[in-house]
N, C-alpha and C positions, 0 to 999 in steps of 0.2 A: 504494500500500500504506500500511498506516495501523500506525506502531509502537508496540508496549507505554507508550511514556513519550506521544505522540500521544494514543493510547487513553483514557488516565488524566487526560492534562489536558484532553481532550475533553467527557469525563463529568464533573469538577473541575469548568468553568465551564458546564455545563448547568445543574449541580446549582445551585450559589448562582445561576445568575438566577431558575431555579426558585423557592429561599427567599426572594429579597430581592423577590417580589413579594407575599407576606404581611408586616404587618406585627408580629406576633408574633414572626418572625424575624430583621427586621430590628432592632429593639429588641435582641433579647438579642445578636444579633450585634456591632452596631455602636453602643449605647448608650456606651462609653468614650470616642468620638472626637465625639459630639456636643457642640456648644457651644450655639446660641441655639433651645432646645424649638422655635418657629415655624419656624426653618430647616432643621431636622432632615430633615422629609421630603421638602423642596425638594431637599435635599443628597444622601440617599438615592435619589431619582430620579435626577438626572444621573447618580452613580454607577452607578446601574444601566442608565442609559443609555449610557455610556461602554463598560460591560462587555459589554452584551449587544445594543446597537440595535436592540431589542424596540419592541415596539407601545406608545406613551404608555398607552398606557388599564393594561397592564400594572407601571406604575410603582407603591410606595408612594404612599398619598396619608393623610391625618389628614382623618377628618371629627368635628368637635367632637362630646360626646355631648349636646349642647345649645346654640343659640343666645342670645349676649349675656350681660347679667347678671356683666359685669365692674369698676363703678364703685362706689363708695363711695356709693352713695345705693338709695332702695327699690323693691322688684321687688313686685310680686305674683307668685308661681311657682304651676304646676297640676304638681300629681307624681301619678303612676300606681303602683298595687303590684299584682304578681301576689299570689296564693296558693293555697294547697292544694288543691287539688277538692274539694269540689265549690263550691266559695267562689269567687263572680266576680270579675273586677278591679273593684280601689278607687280611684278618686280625688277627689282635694280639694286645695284650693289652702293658701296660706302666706303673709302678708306678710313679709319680709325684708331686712336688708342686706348689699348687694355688698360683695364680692367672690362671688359661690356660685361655691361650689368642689365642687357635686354633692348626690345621695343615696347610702345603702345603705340597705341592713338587716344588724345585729348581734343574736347572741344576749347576753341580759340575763341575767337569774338564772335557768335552765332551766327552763321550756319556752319562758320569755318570748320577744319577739324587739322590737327597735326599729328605725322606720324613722329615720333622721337624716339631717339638712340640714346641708350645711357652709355658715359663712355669719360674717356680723361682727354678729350679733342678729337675731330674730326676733318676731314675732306671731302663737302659734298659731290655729290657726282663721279668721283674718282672710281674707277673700275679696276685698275691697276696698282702696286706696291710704290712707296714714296713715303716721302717725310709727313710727320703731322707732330702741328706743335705739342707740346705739352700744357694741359690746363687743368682745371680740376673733374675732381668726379660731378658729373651733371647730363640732367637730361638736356639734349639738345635736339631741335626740327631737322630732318631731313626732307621731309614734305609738307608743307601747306596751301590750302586753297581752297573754294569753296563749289567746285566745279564739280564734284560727285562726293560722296560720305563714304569714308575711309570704316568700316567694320573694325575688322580685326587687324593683326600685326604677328611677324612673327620673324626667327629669323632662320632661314635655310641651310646657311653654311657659314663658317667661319676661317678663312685660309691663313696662316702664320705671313709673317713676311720677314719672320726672323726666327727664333728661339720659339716653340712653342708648349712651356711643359709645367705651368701652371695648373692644370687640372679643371675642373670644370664650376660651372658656376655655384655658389652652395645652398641649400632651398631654404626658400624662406619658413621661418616653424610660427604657427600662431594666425589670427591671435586665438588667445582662448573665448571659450562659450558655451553656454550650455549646448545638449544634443536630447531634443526629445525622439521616443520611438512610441508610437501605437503597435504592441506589441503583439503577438498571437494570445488565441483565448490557454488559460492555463486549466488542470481540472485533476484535482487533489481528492481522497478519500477521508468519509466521515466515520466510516465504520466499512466492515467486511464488505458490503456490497451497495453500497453509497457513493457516488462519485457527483461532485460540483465541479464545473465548467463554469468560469467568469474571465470576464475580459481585462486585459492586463496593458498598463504602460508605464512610461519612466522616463523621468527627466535626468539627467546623471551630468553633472558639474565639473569643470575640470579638476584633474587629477592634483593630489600633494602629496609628500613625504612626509610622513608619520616619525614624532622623535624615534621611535624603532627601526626606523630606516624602511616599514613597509610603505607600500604603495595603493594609497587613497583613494576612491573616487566618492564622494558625496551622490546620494541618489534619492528624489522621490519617488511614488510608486503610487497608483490608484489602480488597486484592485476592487472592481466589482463596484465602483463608488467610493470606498474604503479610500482612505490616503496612508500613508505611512513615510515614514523620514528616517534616514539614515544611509550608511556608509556597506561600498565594497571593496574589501581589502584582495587587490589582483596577486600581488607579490607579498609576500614569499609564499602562502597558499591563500587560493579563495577563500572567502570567509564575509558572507551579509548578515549584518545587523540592524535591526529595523525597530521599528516602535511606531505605535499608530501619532498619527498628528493628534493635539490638542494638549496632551499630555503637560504639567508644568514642568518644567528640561531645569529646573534651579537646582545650584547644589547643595540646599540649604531653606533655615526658617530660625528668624529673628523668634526669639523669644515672647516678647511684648512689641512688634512694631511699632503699637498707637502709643506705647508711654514714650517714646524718643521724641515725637514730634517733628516741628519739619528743621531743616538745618537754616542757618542764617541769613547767605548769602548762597543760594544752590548754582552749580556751573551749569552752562548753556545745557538742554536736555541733548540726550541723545535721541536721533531721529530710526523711528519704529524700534525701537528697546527689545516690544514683544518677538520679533521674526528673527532675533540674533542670535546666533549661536555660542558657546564657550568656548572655542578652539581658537583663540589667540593666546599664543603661547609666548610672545616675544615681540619685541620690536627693532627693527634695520633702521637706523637714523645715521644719515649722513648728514653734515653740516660745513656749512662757509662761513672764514671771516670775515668782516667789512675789516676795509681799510683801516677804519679810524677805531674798530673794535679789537683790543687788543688785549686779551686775558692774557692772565700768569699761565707759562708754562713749562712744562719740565720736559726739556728736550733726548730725544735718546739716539744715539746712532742707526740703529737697528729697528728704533718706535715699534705701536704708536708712540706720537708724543702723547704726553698727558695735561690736560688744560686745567685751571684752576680756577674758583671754586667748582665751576661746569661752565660749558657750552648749553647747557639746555636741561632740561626737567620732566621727566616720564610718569605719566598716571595712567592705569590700568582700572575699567570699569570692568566690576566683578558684579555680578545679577544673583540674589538672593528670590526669596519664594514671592514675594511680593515688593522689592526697594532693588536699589541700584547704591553701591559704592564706592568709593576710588581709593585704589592704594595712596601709600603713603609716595611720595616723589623719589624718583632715583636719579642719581645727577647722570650725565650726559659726560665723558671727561673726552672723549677723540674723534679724534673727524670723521671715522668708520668705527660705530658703534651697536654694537647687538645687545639688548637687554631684554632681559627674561621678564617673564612676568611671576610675582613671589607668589599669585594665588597659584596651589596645585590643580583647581579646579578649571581653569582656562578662564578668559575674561571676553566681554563681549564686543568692547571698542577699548582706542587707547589714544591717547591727548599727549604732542611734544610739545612743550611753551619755550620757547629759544631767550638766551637771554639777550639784552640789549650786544648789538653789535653782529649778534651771528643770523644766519639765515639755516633752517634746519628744513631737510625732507626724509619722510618717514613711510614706510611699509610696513603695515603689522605679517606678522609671521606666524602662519596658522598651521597645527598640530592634533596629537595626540593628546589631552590632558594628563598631568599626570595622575588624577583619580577620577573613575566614570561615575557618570550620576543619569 
């Protein structure tokens, strides 16, 4: 017999091997935990191999949208354009310097349209090898005009006119988003010879690393009307964890709430308090000096330096069964800074206050808590 929670994370891990054989999906999915572009879909494959021991050919794969044409020296390129009907495809070549980083076509002053080459200088028209200045990396027009609508772009061929052994262009990862599926009906047993059939779907969020180093995906789930919230852990084993919606997700209850009262002077509110979850675990704050802002600090060969008394000031909102409160402040002391959050329970938002003279930007950094609730 196959039960309700069976059923659901049956269809759960159908479903993502299903996605993470488009790359579309795997992007928006799992764009946040990618580090080196080339490795990406190397990474993405084992993962889906681990999850689903599917057929290799079924893995992610990146195929470049053009060969070579990655060095600092010049290409002759053939690029293609669709257009309108009854207008054939166009092509013509471009002298260039590497780095090319592609075509498109953009609209210009309306109705206009241009095709453009990403590239570090150019020589229009050229069909042949020859000098090309050097400039910066930028999109620049090979074609414009308003005489027919330029579609598409694309480029054909890439010929060296020198060295060519830079390797090929490297894919873009991202960005992230969610991935809904309308999933198949699922259909679990109540007893020996009882089976329910209900319709199943899921929204699943991109992926993060779990202070244990496993690999996250956040997910809702409306089974049958039902909703449910929670996480599937792909790496190092499957593993769904669910809980219907509504539930209070606090990791705690004040004593007396009404005998405290309200506080003094309360900080700005947090916006939707109730839809936030407790998985900020920490926070990335990077920070600039001004000119004329010049704290103490203690300099190291090797660093960070360390500034004195801070750069900045960290508060972590932690949600109780009905209030909201903020840690006590932790200074800020380097210019790349990670700080934890003291609650073990994860916190729902988190506030940098920079002090005079620096300018601070911050990421919170979501996790595993260290206790479930």
């Amino acid at each position: 017999m196959i039960t309700f929670a069976e059923g659901v994370a049956q269809a759960a891990r159908g479903t993502l091997c299903a996605l993470m054989a488009a790359n579309d999906n795997v992007n928006r999915l799992f764009a946040n935990i990618g580090a080196d572009p080339f490795g990406f879909y190397p990474a993405m494959s084992g993962l889906r191999r681990q999850l689903c021991s599917d057929d290799p050919n079924n893995d992610p794969s990146y195929e470049p949208p053009f060969e070579g044409g990655q060095c600092n020296d010049v290409y002759v390129i053939q690029v293609q354009t669709t257009r309108v009907a009854p207008n054939p495809p166009e092509t013509f070549s471009v002298r260039a310097r590497g780095p090319i980083g592609g075509v498109r076509v953009v609209p210009i002053t309306p109705p206009a349209w241009a095709v453009q080459l990403n590239s570090r200088g150019q020589s229009v028209g050229s069909t042949t090898c020859g000098t090309v200045l050097e400039q910066s990396q930028a999109w620049r027009n090979l074609v414009a005009g308003t005489a027919y609508t330029e579609q598409s772009a694309s480029i054909v061929s890439i010929t060296p006119c020198g060295l060519d052994d830079c390797g090929d262009i490297a894919p873009v990862i991202g960005p992230p988003g969610d991935v809904i599926v309308e999933g198949d009906d699922i259909t679990y047993n109540i007893d020996e010879s009882t089976e329910i059939t209900v319709p199943i779907s899921f929204v699943f969020a991109p992926a993060y690393v779990d202070l244990d180093g496993s690999v996250t995906v956040p997910v809702n789930i409306d089974v049958g009307g039902i909703e449910f919230s929670g996480t599937v852990e792909i790496a190092p084993e499957f593993n769904l964890t669910i809980k219907p919606k509504g539930l209070n997700p606090s990791p705690g209850a004040p004593d007396d709430p009404d005998e405290i009262g309200e506080p003094g002077e309360p900080s700005t509110p947090i916006d939707d308090e109730e839809e936030l979850e407790s998985t900020i675990v920490g926070v990335l704050v990077y920070s600039d000096i001004d000119p004329d802002g010049l704290p103490s600090s203690i300099l190291f060969p090797d660093g960070p330096n360390i500034y004195v008394p801070r750069l900045a000031s960290v508060q972590f909102a932690v949600k109780t069964q009905n209030s909201i409160g903020w840690t006590p402040d932790q200074d800020v002391k380097n210019l790349e800074c990670y700080v934890p959050c003291p609650a073990p329970q994860g916190a729902i938002a988190v506030r940098v206050s920079p002090m005079p003279g620096v300018t601070s930007r911050f990421t919170p950094v979501r996790g595993l808590p260290l206790t479930s609730f």
